[in-house]
N, C-alpha and C positions, 0 to 999 in steps of 0.2 A: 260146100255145105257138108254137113258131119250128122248123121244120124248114130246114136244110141239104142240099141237094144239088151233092157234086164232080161237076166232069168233068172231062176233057184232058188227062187219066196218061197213061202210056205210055211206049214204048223207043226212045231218042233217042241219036244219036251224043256224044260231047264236043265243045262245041264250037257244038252245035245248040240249039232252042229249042223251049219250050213254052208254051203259053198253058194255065192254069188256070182254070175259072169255079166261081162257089157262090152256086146261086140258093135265096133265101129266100121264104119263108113267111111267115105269119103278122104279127104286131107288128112295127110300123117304128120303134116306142121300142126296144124289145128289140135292133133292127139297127141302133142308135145305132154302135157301134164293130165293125168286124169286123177279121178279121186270118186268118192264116193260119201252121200250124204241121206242123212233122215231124220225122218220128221213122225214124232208121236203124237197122237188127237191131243190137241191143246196146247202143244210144244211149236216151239223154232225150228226150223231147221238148221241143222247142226251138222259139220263136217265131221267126220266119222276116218277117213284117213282119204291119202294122196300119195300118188307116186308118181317119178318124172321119168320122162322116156331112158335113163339113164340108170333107173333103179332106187334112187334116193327115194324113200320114205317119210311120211307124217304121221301120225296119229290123234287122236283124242287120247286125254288121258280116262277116258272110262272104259277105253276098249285096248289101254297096250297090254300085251301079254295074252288075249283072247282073241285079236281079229288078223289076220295076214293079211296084207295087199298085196297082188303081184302085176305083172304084165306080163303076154308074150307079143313081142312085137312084131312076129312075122304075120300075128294073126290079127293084130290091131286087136286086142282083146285085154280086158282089165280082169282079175278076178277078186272078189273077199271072200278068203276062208276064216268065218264063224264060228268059232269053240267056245265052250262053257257059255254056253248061251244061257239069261236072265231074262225075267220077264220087264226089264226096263229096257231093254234089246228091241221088244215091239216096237215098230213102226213100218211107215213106205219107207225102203232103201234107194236112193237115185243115183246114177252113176253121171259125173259129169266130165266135160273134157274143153278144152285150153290150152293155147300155143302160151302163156303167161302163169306162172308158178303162184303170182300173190294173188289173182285173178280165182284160182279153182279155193284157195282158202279163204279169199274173203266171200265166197259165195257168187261173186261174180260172171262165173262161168258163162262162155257164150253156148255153149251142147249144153242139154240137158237130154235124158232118158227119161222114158214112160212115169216110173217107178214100179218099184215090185214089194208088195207084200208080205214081212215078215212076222210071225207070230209066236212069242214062246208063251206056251200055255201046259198045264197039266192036265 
């Protein structure tokens, strides 16, 4: 079994930045792929990026060039660094995780996290 924990939400200017982390638990097969996802009042949820235990990266195309995904894996830890944050930006952030790559992008994920609360507002 594989627990997720967000952290790093909060109320940020446009413009400003946030860092994201989702430290795991359990199985480090299971945290083969992780990625991270959100969902705005009224909206889908929507894949926001992915990375595989190897480094290889995803993105959305509304967030390339603003968002990093990394890992460190000694720590079982995912992180998104959030720049030039917008207020289309708002939403819950979810960090999810997956021994299967087409699995964490088609939403399928068997992990799921809390979710944590982003907000760009002025």
């Amino acid at each position: 079994q594989v627990q997720l924990v967000e952290s790093g939400g909060g109320l940020v200017q446009p413009g400003g930045s946030l860092r994201l982390s989702c430290e795991a638990s359990g199985s480090l097969f299971s945290t083969n792929v992780m990625g991270w996802y959100r969902q705005a009042p009224g909206k889908q949820r929507e894949l926001v990026a992915a990375i595989i235990r190897g480094g290889s990266t995803n993105y959305a195309d509304s967030v390339k060039g603003r968002f990093a995904i990394s890992r460190d894996n000694a720590k079982n830890t995912v992180y998104l660094q959030m720049n030039s944050l917008k207020p289309e930006d708002t939403a819950v952030y979810y960090c999810a995780a997956d021994p299967i790559y087409y699995r964490i992008t088609t939403g399928q994920a068997n992990y799921w996290g809390q979710g944590t609360q982003v907000t760009v507002s002025s």
